[in-house]
C-alpha positions in Angstrom: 77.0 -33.8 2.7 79.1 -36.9 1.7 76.1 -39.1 2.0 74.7 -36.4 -0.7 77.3 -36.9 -3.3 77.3 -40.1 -2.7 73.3 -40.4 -3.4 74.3 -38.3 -6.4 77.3 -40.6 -7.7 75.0 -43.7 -7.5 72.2 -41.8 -9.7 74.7 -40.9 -12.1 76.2 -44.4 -12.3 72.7 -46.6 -12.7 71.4 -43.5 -15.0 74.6 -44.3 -17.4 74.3 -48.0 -17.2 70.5 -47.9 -17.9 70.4 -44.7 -20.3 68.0 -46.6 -22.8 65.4 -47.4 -20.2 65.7 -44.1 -18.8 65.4 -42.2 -22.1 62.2 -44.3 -23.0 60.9 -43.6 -19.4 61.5 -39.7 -20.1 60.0 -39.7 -23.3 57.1 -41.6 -22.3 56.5 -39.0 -19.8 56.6 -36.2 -22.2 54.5 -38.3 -24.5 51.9 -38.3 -21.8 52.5 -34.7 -21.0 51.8 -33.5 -24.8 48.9 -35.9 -24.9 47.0 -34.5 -21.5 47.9 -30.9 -22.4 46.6 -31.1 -26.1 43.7 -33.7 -25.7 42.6 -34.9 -22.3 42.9 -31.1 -20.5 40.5 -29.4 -23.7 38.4 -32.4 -23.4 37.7 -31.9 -19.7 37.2 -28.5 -20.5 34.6 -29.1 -23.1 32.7 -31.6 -20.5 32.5 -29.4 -17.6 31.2 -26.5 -20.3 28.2 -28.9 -21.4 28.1 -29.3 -18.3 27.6 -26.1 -17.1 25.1 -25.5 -20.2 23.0 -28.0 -19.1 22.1 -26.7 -16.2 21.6 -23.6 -17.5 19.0 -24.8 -20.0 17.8 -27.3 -16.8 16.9 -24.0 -15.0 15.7 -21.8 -18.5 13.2 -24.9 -18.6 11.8 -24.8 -15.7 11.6 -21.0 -15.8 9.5 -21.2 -18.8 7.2 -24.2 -17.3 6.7 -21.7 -14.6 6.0 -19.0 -16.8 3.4 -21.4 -18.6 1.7 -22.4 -15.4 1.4 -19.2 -14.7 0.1 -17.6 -17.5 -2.2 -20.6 -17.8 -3.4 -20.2 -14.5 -4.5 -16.2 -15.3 -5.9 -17.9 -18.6 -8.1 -20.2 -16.4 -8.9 -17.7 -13.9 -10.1 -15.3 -16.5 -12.3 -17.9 -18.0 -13.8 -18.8 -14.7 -14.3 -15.1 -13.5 -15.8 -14.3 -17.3 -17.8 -18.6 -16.5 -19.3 -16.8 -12.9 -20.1 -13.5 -13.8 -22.0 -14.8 -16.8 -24.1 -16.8 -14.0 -24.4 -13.6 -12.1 -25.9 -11.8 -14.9 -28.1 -15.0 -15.9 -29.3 -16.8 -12.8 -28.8 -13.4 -9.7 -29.6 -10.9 -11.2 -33.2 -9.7 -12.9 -33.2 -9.3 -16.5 -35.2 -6.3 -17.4 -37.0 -3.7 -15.1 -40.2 -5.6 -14.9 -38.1 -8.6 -13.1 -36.5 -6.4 -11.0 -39.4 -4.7 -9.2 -41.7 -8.3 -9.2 -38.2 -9.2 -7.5 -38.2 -6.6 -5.1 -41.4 -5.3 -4.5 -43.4 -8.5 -3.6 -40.2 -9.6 -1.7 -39.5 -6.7 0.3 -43.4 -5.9 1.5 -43.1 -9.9 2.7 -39.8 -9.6 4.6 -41.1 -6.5 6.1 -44.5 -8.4 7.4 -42.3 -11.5 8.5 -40.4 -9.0 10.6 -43.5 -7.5 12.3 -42.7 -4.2 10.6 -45.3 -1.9 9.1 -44.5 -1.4 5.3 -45.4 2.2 5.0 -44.4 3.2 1.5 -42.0 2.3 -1.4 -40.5 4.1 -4.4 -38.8 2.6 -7.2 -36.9 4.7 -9.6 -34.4 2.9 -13.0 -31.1 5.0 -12.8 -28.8 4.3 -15.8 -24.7 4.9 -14.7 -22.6 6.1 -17.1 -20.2 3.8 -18.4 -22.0 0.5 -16.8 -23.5 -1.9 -18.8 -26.6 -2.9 -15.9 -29.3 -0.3 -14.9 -29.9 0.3 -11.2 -33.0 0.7 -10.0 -33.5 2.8 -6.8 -35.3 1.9 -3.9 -36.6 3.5 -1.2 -38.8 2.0 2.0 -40.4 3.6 4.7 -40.9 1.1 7.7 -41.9 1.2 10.9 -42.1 -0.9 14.0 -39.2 -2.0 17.2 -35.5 -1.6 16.8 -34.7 -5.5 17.5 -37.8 -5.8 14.0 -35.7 -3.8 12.3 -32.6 -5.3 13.0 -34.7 -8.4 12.0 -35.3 -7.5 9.2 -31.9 -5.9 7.9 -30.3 -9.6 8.7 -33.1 -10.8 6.8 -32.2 -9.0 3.4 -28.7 -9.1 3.6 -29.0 -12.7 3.6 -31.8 -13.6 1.1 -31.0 -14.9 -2.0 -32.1 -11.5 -4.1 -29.6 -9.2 -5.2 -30.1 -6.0 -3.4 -27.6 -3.4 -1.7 -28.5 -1.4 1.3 -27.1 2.2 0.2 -28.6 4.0 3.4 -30.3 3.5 6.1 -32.2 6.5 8.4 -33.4 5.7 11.8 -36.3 8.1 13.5 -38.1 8.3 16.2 -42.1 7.9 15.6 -44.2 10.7 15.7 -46.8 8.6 18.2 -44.6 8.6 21.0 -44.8 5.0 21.3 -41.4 2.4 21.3 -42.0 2.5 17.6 -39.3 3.6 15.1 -39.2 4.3 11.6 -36.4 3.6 9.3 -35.5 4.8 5.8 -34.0 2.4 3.8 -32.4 3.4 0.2 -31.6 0.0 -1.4 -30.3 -0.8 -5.4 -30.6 -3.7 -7.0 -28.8 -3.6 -10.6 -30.5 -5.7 -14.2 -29.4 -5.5 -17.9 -30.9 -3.3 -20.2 -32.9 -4.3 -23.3 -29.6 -2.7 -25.3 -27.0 -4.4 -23.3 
C-alpha cells in the first residue's frame, strides 16, 4: 500500500512540474477523440456501406445476366424448334394428298415384296383432325407371309426415311393352314392441306 501512495505522490509531483506538456498531451487526445468520432468513424461507416452496395449490385448483375441468358436461350430454342419443324413440314413430310399416297403406296407394296410378304390389299382414306393444321391420311394393309417377314418388314418401316406411324397392328393365323400369317397393319402418315 505505501509503494501505492508512493507511485501516486510521484504522479502527482511530475504532473505539477510538467502541467503544460501534460495539458497539451490531454487536449491532443481529445482533439483526436472529437476528430475520429465526428469524421474518421462516419467515414468508415459510409465505406463499408458502398461497400456492402456494391456487392449487392455485383450479385443484381449477375442475376439479370442470368435472367438474359436465359431468356435468350428460350428465344433461340424457340427459333430453332419453329427453324426444324418448318423442315419437317417442307422436306418429311408430303405436301398435299397426291404426295402422300405416291409416298406411301409405291413404298409400302416394295417394302412388303423386299420382305417376302404377299401385299394383299390397301386402303387409303384423308381424315381431317379437328384443331390440326395437317390432314392424316389412313392406311390400312393386308399382308401375308412368316412371322420373322413380318417382323422384317415392321423394322423395315420404322426405320425408312418416310413419315409413317404404325397405329395397329393385327396378327392372324391363315386360312390355308400353312406357317403363313396375315397381319393387319393401320398406319397414318400426316401432309398439309391446300388451306393450311
Amino acid at each position: 500500500m505505501t509503494d501505492m501512495l508512493r507511485g501516486l505522490a510521484v504522479l502527482r509531483r511530475a504532473v505539477a512540474e510538467h502541467r503544460r506538456l501534460v495539458i497539451v498531451l490531454g487536449a491532443a487526445l481529445l482533439v483526436n477523440a472529437l476528430v475520429y468520432g465526428l469524421v474518421v468513424y462516419p467515414l468508415a461507416d459510409r465505406v463499408a456501406n458502398v461497400t456492402e452496395r456494391d456487392q449487392a449490385a455485383e450479385g443484381a448483375l449477375a442475376e439479370a445476366r442470368a435472367d438474359h441468358a436465359q431468356a435468350s436461350g428460350t428465344l433461340t430454342g424457340k427459333s430453332r424448334a419453329a427453324a426444324e419443324l418448318t423442315t419437317f413440314y417442307r422436306e418429311v413430310l408430303p405436301q398435299d394428298l397426291p404426295g402422300a399416297r405416291r409416298l406411301t403406296y409405291l413404298r409400302l407394296a416394295q417394302l412388303a415384296r423386299e420382305s417376302d410378304l404377299e401385299y394383299r390389299r390397301a386402303t387409303y382414306s384423308p381424315v381431317v383432325d379437328t384443331g390440326s393444321t395437317l390432314t392424316r391420311l389412313q392406311i390400312q394393309m393386308v399382308l401375308s407371309g412368316t412371322y420373322a417377314d413380318m417382323r422384317a418388314f415392321i423394322y423395315q418401316l420404322e426405320t425408312a426415311a418416310e413419315f409413317v406411324v404404325i397405329d395397329n397392328v393385327q396378327l392372324a393365323e391363315g386360312a390355308d393352314g400353312n406357317a403363313s400369317l396375315v397381319v393387319t397393319l393401320d398406319l397414318s402418315t400426316y401432309f398439309r392441306g391446300p388451306a393450311q
